[in-house]
C-alpha positions as CSV (number, residue, x, y, z in Angstrom):
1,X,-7.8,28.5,-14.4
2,X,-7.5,27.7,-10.7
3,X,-10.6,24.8,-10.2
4,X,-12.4,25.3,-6.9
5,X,-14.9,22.2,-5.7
6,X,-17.4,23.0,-3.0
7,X,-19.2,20.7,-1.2
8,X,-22.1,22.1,0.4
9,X,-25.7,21.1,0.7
10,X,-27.0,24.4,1.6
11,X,-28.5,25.6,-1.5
12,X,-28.1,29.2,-0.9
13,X,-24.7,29.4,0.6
14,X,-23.7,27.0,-2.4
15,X,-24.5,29.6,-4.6
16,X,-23.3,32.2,-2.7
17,X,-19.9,30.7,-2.3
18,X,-20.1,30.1,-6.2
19,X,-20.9,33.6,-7.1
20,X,-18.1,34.8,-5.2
21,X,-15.7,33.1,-6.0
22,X,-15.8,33.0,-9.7
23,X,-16.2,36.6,-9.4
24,X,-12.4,36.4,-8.2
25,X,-11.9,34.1,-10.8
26,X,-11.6,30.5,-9.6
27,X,-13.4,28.1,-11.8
28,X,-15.7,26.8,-9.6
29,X,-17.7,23.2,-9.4
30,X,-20.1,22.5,-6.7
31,X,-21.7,19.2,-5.4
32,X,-24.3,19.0,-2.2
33,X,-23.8,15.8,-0.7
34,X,-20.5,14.0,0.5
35,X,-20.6,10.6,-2.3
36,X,-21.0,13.5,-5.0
37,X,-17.7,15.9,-3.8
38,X,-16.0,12.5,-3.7
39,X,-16.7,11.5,-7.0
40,X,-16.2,15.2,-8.2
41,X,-13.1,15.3,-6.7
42,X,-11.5,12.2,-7.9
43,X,-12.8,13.5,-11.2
44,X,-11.8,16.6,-11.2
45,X,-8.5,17.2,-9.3
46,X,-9.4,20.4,-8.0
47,X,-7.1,22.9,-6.6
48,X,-8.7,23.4,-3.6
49,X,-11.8,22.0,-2.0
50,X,-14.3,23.7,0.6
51,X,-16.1,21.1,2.5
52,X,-18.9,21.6,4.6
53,X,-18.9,19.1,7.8
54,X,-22.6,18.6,8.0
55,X,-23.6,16.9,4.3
56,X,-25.8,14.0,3.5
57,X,-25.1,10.9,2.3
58,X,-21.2,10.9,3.7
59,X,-20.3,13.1,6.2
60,X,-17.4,16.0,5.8
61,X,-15.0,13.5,8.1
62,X,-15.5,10.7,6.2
63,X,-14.9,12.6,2.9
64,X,-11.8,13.8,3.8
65,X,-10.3,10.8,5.5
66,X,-11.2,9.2,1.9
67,X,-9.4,12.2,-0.1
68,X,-6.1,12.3,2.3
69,X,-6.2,7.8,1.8
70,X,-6.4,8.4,-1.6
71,X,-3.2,10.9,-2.1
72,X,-5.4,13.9,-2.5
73,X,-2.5,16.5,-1.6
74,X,-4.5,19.9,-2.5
75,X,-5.8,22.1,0.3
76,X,-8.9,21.3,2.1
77,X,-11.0,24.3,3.8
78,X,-13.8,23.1,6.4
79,X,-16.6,24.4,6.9
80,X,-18.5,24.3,10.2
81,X,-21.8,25.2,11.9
82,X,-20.2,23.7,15.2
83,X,-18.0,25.9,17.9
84,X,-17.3,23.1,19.8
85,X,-13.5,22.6,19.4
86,X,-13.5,19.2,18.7
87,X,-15.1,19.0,15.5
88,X,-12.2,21.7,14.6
89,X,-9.4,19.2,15.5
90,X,-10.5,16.1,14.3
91,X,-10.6,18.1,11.0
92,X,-7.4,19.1,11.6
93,X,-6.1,15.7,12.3
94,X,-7.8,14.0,9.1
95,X,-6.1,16.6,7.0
96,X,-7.6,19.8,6.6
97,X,-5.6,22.3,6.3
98,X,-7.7,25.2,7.4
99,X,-11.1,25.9,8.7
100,X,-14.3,28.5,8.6
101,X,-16.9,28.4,11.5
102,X,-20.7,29.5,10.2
103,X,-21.6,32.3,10.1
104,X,-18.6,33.6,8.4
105,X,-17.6,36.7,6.3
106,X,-17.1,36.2,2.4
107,X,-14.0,38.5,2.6
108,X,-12.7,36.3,5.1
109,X,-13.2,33.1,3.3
110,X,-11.6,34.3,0.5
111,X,-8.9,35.6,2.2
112,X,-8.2,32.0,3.0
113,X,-8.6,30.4,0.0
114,X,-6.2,32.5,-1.5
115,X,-3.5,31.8,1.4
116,X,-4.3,28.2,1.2
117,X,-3.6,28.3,-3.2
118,X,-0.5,30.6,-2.7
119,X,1.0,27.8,0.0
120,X,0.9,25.3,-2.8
121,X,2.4,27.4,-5.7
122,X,5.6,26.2,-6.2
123,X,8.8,27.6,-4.6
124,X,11.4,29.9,-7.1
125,X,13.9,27.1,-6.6
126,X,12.5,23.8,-8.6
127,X,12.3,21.4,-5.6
128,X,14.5,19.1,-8.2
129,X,17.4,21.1,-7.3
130,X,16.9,20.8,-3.4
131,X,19.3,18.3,-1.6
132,X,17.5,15.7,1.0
133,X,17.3,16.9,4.2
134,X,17.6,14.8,7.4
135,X,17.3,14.4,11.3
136,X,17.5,11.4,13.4
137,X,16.5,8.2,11.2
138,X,14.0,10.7,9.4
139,X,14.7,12.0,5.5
140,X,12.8,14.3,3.4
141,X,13.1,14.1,0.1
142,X,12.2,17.7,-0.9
143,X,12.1,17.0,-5.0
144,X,9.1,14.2,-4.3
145,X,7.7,15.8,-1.1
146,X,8.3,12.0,0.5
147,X,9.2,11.5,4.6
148,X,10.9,7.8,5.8
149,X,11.7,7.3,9.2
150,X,13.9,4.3,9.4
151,X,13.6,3.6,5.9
152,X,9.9,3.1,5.9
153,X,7.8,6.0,4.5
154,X,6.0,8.6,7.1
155,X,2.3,9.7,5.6
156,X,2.0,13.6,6.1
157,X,-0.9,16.0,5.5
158,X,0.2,19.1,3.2
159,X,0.1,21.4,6.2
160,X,2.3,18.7,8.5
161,X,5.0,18.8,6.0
162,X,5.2,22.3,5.4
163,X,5.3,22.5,9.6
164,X,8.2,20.2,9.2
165,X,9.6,22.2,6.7
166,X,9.4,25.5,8.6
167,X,10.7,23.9,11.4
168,X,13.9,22.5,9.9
169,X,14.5,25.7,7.7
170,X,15.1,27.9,11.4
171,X,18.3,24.9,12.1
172,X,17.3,24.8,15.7
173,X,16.1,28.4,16.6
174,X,13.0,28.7,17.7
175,X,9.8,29.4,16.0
176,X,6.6,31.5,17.7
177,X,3.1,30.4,17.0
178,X,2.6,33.3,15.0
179,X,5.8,33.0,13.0
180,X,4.6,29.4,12.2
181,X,0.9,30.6,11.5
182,X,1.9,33.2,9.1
183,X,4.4,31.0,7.5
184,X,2.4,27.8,7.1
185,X,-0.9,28.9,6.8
186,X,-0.1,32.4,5.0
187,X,-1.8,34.8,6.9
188,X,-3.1,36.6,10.1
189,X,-5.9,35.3,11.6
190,X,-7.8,34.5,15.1
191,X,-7.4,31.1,14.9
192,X,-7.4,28.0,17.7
193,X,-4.3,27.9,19.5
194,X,-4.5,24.2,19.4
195,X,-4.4,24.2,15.5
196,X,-0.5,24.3,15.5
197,X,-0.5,22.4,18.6
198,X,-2.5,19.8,16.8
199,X,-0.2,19.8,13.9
200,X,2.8,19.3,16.3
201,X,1.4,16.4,18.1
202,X,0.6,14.7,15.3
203,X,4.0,15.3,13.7
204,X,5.9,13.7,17.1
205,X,3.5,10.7,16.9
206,X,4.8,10.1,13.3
207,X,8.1,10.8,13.6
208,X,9.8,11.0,16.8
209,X,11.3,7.7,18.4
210,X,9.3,8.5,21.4
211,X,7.2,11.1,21.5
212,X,5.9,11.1,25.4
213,X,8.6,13.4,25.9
214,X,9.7,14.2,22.5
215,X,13.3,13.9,21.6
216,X,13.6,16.5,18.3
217,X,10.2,18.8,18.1
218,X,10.5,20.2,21.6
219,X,8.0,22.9,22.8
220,X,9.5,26.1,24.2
221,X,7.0,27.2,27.1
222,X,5.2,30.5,26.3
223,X,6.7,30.9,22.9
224,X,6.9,28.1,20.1
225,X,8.9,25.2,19.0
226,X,12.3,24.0,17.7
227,X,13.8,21.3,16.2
228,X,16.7,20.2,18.4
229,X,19.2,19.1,15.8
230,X,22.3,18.1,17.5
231,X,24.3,18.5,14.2
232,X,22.5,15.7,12.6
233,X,21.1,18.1,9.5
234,X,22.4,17.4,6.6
235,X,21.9,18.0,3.0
């Protein structure tokens, strides 16, 4: 059974969120302050985790920059009370892979959770049998999900290597917003237009030689991104 950990100190939307969910299913475990949903999650090994921002003890940030420094690889869904953009993107860039504003619809929510757990089922083709892939001085190692860039290994977020991966798969066509939404983040949503762009920048700052301008992920004005290859894709 798919185990679901949220981490909400809101006693009624805790429960709410609980109900729900294990109506659909998902085993579900919740803890109200941020040194609990660490300590559940380290116990645990959830499948997903819904973290609200706002939490005693350890603040939403703080918990997730401890899960993503500790290999936690398993989508993270914040929650947040605040519309100021900011919070969103510094969520983003910690490692979250998607996010909720309060007040939100339980249809919706779920709707995302169940995007965020197909993204990490696992592809027909056992990654075993997939052949490195590289650009430039980078290599991704698609059987162990590892990045190096000049032989020295490149931390990515779940949702920054998937980006990667979507962007590579296209061999230097270009790829909308909305193509890269759906495809990375599994459905159709009114989202931030800065969550891929936050993605992206964060991908040049890891791997391009020099990212102020960028030499490979290029942005194509009014419509998406590519990967400019120059025939250096191999497998």
């Amino acid at each position: 059974m798919t185990k679901i950990l949220v981490v909400e100190d809101n006693k009624d939307l805790a429960f709410g969120l609980r109900n729900n969910l294990e109506i659909e299913g998902f085993e579900v475990e919740v803890a109200e302050d941020g040194e609990a949903g660490l300590r559940a999650a380290n116990v645990t090994s959830p499948d997903l985790v819904i973290l609200d921002l706002m939490i005693p003890k350890m603040d939403g940030f703080r918990v997730l920059h401890s899960l993503r420094s500790n290999g936690f690889e398993k989508p993270v869904l914040i929650l947040t009370a605040r519309g100021e953009e900011s919070d969103k993107v510094r969520g983003l860039r910690l490692g979250a892979d998607d996010y909720v504003t309060k007040p939100f619809g339980v249809l919706e929510l779920l709707a995302r959770v169940e995007a965020l757990l197909r993204r990490t089922q696992p592809n027909d083709e056992p990654a075993t049998k997939l052949p490195p892939i590289r650009f430039g001085e980078v290599i991704i190692d698609r059987a162990s999900r590892a990045v190096t860039r000049d032989g020295e290994a490149v931390a990515l977020t779940p949702k920054e290597y998937e980006l990667l991966l979507a962007l590579l798969k296209r061999e230097g066509a270009v790829a909308s917003r909305i193509e890269l939404m759906k495809e990375v983040w599994g459905y159709h949503a009114e989202v931030l237009s800065r969550t891929i762009d936050t993605h992206i920048a964060e991908l040049r700052k890891k791997l391009e030689p020099d990212h102020t301008p960028p030499e490979y992920i290029l942005t194509i004005r009014k419509v998406g991104y590519r990967l400019k290859l120059d025939g250096q894709l191999t497998s």
